[in-house]
LUMKOL-963102 format. One record per atom (N, C-alpha, C): residue in one letter; x negated, y, z. Coordinates in steps of 0.2 Angstrom, whole numbers, padded with zeros to 4 digits, always signed. Atoms other than C-alpha are relative to their C-alpha. Layout:
<recs>
AXYZ;...
</recs>
This chain:
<recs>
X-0004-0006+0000;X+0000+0000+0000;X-0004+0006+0000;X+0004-0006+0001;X-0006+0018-0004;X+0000+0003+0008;X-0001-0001-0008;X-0012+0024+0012;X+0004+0007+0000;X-0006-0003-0002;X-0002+0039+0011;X+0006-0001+0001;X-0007+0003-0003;X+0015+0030+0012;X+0000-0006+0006;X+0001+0006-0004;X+0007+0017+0026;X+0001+0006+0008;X-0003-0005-0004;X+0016+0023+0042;X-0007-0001+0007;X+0004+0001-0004;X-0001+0018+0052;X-0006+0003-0005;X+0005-0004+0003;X-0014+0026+0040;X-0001+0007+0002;X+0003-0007-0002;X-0011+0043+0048;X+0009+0002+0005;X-0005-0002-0007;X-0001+0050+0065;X+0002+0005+0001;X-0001-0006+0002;X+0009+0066+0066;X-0007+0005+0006;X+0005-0003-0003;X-0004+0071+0078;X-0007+0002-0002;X+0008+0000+0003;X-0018+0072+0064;X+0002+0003-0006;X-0002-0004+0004;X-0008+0079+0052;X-0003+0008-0001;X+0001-0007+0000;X-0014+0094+0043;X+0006+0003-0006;X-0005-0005+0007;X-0004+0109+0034;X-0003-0002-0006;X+0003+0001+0009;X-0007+0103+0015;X+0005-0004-0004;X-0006+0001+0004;X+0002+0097+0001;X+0001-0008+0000;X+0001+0006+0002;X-0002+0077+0005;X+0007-0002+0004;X-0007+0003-0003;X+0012+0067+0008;X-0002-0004+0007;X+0000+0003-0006;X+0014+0058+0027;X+0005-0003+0000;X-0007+0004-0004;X+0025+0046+0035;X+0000+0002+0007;X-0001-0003-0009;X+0033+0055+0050;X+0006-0005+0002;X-0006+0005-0002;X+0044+0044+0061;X+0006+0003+0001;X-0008-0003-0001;X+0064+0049+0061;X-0002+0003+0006;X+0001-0001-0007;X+0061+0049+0080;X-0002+0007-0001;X+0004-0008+0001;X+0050+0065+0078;X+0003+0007-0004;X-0001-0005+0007;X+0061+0074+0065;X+0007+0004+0005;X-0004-0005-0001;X+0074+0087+0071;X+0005+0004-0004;X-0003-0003+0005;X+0087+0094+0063;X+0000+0007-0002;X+0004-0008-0001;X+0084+0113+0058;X+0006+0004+0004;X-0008-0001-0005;X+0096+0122+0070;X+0005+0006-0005;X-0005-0003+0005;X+0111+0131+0062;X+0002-0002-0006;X+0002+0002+0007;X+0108+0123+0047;X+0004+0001-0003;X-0008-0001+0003;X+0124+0128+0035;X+0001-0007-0005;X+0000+0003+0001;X+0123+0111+0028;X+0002-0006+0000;X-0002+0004-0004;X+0135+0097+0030;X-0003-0007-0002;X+0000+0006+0001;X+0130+0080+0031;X+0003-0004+0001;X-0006+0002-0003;X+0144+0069+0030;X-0002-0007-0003;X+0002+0006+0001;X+0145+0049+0031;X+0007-0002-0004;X-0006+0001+0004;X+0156+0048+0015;X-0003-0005-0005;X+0002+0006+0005;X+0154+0037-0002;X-0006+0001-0003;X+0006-0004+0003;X+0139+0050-0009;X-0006-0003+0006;X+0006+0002-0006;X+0130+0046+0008;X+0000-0010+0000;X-0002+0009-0001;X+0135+0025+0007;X-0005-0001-0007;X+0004+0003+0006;X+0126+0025-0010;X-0006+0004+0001;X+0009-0002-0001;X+0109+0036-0004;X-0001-0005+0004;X+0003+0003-0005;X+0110+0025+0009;X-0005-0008-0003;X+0002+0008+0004;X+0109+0009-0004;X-0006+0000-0004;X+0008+0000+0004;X+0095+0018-0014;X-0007-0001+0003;X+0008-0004-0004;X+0084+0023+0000;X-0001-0008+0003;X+0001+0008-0002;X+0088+0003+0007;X-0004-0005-0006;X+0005+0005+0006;X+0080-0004-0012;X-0004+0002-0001;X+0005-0002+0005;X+0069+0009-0016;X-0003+0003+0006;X+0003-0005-0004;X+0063+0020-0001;X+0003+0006-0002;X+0000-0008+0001;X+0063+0037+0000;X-0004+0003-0006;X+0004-0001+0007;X+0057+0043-0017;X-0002+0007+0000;X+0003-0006+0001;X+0055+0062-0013;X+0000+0001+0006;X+0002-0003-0008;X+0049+0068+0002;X+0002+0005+0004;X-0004-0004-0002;X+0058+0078+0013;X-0009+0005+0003;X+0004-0007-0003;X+0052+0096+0020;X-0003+0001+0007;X+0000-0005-0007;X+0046+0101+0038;X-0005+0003+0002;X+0003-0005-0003;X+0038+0111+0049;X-0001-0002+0009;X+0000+0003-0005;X+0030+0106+0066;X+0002+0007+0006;X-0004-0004-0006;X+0040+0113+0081;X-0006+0004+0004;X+0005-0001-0004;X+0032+0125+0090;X+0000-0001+0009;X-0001+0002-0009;X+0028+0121+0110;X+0003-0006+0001;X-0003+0007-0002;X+0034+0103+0104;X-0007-0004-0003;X+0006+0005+0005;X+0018+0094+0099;X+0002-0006-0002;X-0002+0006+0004;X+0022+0080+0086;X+0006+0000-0001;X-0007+0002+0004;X+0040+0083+0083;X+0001+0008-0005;X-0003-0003+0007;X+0046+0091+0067;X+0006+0002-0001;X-0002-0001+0003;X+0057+0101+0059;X+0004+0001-0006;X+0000+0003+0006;X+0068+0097+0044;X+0002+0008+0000;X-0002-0006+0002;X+0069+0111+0033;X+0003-0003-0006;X-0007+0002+0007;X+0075+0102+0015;X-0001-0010+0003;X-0002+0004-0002;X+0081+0085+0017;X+0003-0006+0005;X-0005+0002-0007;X+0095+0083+0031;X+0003-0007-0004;X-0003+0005+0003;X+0103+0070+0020;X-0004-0006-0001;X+0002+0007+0002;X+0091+0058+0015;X-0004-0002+0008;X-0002+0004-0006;X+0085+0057+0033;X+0004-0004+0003;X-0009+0005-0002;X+0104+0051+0040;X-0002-0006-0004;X-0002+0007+0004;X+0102+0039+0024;X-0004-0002+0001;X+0005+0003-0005;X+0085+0034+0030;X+0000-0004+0006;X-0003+0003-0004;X+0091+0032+0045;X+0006-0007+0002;X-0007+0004-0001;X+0107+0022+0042;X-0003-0007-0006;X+0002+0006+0002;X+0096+0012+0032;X-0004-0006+0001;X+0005+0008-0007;X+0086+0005+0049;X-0008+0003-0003;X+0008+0001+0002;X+0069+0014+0039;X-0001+0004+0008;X+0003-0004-0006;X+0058+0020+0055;X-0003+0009-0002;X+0003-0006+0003;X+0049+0034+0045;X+0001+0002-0007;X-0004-0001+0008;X+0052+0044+0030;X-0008+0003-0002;X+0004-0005+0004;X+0038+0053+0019;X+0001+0008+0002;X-0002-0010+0001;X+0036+0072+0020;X-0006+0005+0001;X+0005-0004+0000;X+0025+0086+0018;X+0004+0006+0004;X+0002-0006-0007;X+0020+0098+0033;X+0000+0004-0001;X+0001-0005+0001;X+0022+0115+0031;X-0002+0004+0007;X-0003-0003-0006;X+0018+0126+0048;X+0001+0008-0004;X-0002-0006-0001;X+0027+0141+0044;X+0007+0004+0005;X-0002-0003-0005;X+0037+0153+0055;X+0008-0003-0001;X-0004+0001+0002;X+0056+0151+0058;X+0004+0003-0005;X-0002-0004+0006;X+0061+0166+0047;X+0000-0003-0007;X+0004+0003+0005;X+0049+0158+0032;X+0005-0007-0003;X-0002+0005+0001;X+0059+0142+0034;X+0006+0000-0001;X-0008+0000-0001;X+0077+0146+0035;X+0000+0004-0009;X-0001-0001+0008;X+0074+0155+0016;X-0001-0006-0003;X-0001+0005+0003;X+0066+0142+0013;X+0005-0007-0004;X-0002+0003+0000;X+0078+0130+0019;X+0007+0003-0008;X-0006-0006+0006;X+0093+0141+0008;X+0000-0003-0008;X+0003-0001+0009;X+0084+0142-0008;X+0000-0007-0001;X+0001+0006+0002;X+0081+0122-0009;X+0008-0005+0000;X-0005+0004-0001;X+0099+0118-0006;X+0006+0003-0005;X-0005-0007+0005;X+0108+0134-0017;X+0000-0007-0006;X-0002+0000+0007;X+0104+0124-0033;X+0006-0008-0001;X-0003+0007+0000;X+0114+0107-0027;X+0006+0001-0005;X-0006+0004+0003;X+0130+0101-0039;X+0005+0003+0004;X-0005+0000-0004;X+0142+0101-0026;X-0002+0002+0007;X+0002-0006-0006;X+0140+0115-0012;X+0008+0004+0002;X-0007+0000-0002;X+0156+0117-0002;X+0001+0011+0000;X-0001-0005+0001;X+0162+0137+0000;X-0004+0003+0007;X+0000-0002-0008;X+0158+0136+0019;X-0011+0001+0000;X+0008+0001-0001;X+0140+0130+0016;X-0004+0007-0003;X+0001-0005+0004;X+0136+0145+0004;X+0000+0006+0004;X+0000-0007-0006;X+0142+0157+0016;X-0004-0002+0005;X+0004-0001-0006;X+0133+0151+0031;X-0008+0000-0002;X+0005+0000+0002;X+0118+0148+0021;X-0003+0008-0001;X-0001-0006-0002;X+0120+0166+0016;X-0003+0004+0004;X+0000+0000-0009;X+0121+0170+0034;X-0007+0002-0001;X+0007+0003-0002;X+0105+0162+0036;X-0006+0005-0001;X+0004-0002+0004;X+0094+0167+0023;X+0000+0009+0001;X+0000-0007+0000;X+0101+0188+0027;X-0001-0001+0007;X+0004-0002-0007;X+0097+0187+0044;X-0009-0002+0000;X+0005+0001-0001;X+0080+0179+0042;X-0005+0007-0004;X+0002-0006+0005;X+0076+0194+0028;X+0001+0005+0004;X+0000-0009-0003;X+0081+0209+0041;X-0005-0002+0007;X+0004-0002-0007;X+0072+0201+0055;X-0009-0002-0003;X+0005-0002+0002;X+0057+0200+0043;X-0002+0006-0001;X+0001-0008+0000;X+0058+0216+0041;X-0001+0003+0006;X+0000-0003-0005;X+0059+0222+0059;X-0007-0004+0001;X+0007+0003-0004;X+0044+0210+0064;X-0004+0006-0002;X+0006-0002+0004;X+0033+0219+0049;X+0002+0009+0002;X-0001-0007-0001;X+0040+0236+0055;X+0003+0004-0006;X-0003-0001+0009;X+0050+0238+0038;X+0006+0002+0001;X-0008-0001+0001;X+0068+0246+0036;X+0004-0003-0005;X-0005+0002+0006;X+0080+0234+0027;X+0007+0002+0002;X-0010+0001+0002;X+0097+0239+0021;X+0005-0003+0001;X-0006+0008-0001;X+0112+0228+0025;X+0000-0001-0009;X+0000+0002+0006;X+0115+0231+0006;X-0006-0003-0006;X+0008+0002+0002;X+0096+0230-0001;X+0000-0008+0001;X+0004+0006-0003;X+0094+0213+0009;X+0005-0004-0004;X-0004+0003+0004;X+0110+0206+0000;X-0001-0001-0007;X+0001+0001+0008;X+0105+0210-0016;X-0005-0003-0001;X+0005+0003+0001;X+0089+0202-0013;X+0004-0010+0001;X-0002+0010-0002;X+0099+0183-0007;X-0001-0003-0005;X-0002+0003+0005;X+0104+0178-0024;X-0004+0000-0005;X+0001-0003+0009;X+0097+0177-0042;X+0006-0003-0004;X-0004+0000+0004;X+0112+0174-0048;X+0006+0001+0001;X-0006-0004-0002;X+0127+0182-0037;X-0004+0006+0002;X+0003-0007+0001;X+0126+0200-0035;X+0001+0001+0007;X-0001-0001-0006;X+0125+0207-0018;X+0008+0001+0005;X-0006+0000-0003;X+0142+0212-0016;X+0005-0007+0002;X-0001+0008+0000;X+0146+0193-0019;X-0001-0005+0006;X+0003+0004-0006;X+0135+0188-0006;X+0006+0002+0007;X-0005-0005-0006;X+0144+0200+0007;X+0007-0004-0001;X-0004+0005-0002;X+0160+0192+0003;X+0000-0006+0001;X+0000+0006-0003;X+0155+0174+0005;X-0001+0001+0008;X+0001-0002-0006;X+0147+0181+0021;X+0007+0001+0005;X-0007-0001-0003;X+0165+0187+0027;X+0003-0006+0001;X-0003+0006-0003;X+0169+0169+0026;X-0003-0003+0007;X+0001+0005-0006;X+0161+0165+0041;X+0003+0004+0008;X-0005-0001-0004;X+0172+0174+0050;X+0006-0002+0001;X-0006+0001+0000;X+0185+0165+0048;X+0000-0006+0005;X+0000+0008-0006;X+0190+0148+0061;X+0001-0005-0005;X+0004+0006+0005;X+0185+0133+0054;X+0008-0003-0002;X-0004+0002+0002;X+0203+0128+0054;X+0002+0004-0009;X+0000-0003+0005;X+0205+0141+0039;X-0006-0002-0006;X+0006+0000+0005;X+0189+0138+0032;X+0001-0007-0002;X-0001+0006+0005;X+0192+0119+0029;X+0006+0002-0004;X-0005+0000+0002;X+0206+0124+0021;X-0002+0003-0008;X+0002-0002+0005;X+0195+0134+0011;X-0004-0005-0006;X+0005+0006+0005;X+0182+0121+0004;X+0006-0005+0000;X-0003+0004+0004;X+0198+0110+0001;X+0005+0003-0006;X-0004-0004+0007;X+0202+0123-0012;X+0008-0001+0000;X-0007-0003-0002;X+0219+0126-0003;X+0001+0006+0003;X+0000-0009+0002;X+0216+0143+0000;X-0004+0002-0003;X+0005-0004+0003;X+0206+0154-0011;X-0006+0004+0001;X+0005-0004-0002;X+0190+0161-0009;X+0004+0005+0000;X-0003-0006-0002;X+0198+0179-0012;X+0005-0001+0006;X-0004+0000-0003;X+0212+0175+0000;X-0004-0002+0006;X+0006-0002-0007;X+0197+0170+0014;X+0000+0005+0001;X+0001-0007-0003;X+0190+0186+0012;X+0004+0003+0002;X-0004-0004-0002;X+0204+0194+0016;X+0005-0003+0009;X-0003+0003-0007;X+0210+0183+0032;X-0006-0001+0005;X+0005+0001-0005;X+0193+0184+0038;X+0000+0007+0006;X-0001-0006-0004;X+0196+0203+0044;X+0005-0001+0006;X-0002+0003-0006;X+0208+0195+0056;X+0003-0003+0007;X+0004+0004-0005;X+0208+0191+0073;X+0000-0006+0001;X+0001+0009+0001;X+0205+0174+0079;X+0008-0002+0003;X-0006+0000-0002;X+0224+0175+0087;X+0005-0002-0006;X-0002-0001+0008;X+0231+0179+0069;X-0002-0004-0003;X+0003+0005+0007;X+0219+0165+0058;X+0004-0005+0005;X-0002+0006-0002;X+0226+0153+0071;X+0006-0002-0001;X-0007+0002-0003;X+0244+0156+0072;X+0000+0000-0011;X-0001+0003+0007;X+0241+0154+0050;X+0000-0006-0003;X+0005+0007+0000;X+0231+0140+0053;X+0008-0005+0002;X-0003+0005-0004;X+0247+0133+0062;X+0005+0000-0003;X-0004-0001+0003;X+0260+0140+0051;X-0001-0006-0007;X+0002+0004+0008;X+0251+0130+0034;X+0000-0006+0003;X-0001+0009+0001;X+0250+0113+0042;X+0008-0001+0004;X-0007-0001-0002;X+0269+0118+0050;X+0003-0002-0005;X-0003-0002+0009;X+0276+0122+0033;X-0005-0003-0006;X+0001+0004+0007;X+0265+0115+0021;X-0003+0005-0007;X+0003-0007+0002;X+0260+0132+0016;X-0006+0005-0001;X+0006-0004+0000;X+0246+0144+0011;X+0002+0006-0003;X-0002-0008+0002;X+0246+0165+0009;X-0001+0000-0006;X+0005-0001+0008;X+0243+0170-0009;X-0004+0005+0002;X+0003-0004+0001;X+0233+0184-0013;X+0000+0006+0004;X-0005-0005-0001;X+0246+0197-0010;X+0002-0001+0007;X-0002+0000-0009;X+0252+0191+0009;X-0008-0001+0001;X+0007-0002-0005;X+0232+0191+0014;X-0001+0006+0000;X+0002-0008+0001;X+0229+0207+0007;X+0004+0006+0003;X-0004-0003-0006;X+0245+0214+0017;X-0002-0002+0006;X+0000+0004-0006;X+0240+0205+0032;X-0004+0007+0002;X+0005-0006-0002;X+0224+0215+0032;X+0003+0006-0002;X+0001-0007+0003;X+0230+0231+0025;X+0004+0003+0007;X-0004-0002-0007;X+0243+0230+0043;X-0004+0003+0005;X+0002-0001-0007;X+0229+0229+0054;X-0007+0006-0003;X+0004-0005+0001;X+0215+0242+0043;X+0004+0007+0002;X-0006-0004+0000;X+0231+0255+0042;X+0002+0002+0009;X+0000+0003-0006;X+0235+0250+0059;X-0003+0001+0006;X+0004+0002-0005;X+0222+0251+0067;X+0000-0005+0005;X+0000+0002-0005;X+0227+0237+0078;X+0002-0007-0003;X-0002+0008+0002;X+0231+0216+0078;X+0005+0000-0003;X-0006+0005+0004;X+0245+0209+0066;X+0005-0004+0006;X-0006+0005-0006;X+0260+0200+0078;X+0000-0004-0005;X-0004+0005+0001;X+0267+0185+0076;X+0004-0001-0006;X-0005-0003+0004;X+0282+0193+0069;X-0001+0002-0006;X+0000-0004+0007;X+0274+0202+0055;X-0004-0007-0003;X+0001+0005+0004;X+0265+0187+0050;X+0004-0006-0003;X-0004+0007+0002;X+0279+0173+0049;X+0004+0004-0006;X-0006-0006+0004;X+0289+0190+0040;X-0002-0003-0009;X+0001-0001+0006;X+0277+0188+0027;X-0001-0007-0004;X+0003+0007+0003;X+0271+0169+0025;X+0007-0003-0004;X-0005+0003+0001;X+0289+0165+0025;X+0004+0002-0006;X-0001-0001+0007;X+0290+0174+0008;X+0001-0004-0005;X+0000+0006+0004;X+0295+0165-0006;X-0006+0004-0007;X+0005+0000+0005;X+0279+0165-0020;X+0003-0002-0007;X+0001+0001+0008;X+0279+0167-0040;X+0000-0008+0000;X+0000+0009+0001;X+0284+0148-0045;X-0002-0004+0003;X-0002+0003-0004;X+0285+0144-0028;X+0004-0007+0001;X-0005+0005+0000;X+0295+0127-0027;X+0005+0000+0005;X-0002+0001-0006;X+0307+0125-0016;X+0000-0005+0004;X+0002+0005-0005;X+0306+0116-0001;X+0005+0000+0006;X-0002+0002-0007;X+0315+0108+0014;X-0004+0000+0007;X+0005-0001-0004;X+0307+0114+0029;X+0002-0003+0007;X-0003+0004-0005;X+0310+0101+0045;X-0007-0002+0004;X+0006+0000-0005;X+0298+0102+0062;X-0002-0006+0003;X+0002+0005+0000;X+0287+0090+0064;X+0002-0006+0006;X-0001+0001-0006;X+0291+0085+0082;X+0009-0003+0000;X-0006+0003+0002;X+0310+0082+0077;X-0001-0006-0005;X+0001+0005+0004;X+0305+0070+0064;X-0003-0007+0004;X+0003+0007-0004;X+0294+0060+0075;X+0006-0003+0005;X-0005+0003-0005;X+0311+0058+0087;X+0002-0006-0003;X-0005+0006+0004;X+0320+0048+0072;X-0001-0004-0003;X+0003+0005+0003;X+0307+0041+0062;X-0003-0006+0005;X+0003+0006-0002;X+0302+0022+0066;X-0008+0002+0002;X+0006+0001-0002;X+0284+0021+0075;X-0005-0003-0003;X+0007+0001+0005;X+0268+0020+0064;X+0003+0003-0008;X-0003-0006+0007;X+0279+0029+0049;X-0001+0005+0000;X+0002-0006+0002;X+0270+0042+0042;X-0003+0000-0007;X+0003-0002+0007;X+0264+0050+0025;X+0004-0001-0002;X-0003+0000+0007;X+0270+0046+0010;X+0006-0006+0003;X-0007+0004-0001;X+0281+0030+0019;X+0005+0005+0003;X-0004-0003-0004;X+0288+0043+0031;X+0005+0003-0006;X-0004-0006+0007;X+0293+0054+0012;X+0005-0007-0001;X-0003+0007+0002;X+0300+0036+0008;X+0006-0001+0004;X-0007+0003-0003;X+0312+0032+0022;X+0005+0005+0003;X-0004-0006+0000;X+0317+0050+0024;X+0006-0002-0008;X-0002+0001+0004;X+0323+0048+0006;X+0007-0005-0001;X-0004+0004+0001;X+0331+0033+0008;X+0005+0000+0005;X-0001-0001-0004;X+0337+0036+0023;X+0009+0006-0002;X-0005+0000+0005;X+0346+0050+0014;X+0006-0002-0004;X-0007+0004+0003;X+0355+0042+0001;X+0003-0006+0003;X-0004+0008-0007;X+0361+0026+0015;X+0007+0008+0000;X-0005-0008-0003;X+0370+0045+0021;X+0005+0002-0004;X-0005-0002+0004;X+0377+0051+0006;X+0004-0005-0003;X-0003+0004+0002;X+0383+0034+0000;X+0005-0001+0006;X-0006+0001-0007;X+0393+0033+0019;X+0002+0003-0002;X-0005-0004-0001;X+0398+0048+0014;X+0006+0003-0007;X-0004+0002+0006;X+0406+0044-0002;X+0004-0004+0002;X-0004+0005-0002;X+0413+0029+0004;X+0004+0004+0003;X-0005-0005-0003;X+0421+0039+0016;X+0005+0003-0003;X-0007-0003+0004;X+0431+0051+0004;X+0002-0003-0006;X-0003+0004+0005;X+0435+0036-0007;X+0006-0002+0003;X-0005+0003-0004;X+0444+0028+0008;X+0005+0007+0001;X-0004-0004+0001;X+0453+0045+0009;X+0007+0000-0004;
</recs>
């Protein structure tokens, strides 16, 4: 075996900063904190997990040695094939040592993960996030004046600063809302505008859409916020049921019946699509009794 993939040819405590590859032990690796980055054990993860089991880890993940931890590491790219390393029983994975600061690492980490296929809306903004705080607080180390705007227009090569800022706006929002968003059941633009507010307000929407079955357009977020810009002050209750409860452009109609009622009369373990099932039929049993009825009439 080439001694640099031989997990006894060299010890993270010999390790030097350079471009050579190492095997660092899982044990020793860490995840990068905050990271915007989901790792989730779905069918994408069940099939790294199968490559990394036939084949190894074929690129080598990123890190950085913690500081004040002697021998344990920092992931900066490569949260994913860790977990699949991991879930595939390997003890160590490959990777090259970088020691740079954690400013340095947090763009790093950004920049390596921006060009992925499938990048949820959440990760994007928090990523974001990341990469603009770690560019203003390079600036204050170096005694530099950055812009909030300037530092935005520097994120991206290929969203414009203003873009950035409204991703950024999503992470204001509560997570209830925000999966809502990466299930592409509310719209980015309709984030932005539910992110201005409060966490009182996103919750009682948050409760409204899985109540009803419901999400605001465009035009009820952009009222919501205009009530409390205008307003100066939080959105009620009242003004928000006033406006969800709107009926939308090619809207369908819908029969709206509280869940908690449902569960009184629906049989035990019926739910989803059987519950759509025996409501339905349960129905027409009703109308047919109630035809018979005005027959015998």
């Amino acid at each position: 075996m080439n001694e640099l993939w031989d997990a006894s040819a060299r010890t993270p405590e010999n390790i030097k900063n350079d471009t050579q590859i190492t095997q660092v032990p899982i044990s020793k690796l860490h995840a990068f904190e905050g990271h915007p980055y989901k790792v989730l054990d779905n069918e994408e993860m069940d099939s790294l997990t199968e490559s990394i089991r036939e084949n190894g880890v074929l690129m080598p993940v990123l890190v950085r040695p913690l500081e004040n931890m002697p021998g344990e590491y920092e992931i900066i790219a490569g949260h994913r094939r860790v977990h699949a390393a991991q879930n595939a029983g390997l003890e160590t994975v490959p990777a090259f040592v970088h020691a740079i600061d954690r400013d340095a690492a947090s763009i790093l980490l950004v920049d390596s993960n921006l060009h992925r296929e499938h990048i949820l809306p959440s990760e994007k903004a928090f990523a974001y996030k990341l990469k603009l705080e770690a560019i203003k607080h390079q600036g204050v180390a170096s005694r530099q004046v950055v812009g909030k705007s300037e530092s935005a227009d520097s994120i991206s090569d290929t969203e414009s600063g203003r873009t950035v800022q409204r991703y950024i706006r999503l992470t204001y929002l509560g997570p209830k809302l925000l999966d809502l968003v990466d299930q592409g059941r509310i719209a980015f633009s309709v984030g932005v505008e539910l992110s201005y507010l409060d966490e009182d307000a996103q919750a009682y929407i948050a409760e409204i859409a899985e109540r009803d079955d419901i999400t605001p357009s465009y035009s009820q977020a952009s009222r919501m916020h205009g009530i409390i810009r205008v307003m100066n002050d939080s959105i009620t209750r009242e003004q928000i049921e006033a406006i969800m409860s709107e009926a939308k452009p090619n809207q369908r109609e819908t029969v709206k019946i509280r869940a908690d009622r449902l569960r009184e009369v629906l049989p035990s373990g019926v739910e989803g699509e059987q519950a759509e099932e025996f409501i339905l039929k349960a129905c027409d049993y009703y109308r047919k009794h109630l035809q018979r009825q005005r027959d015998a009439r």
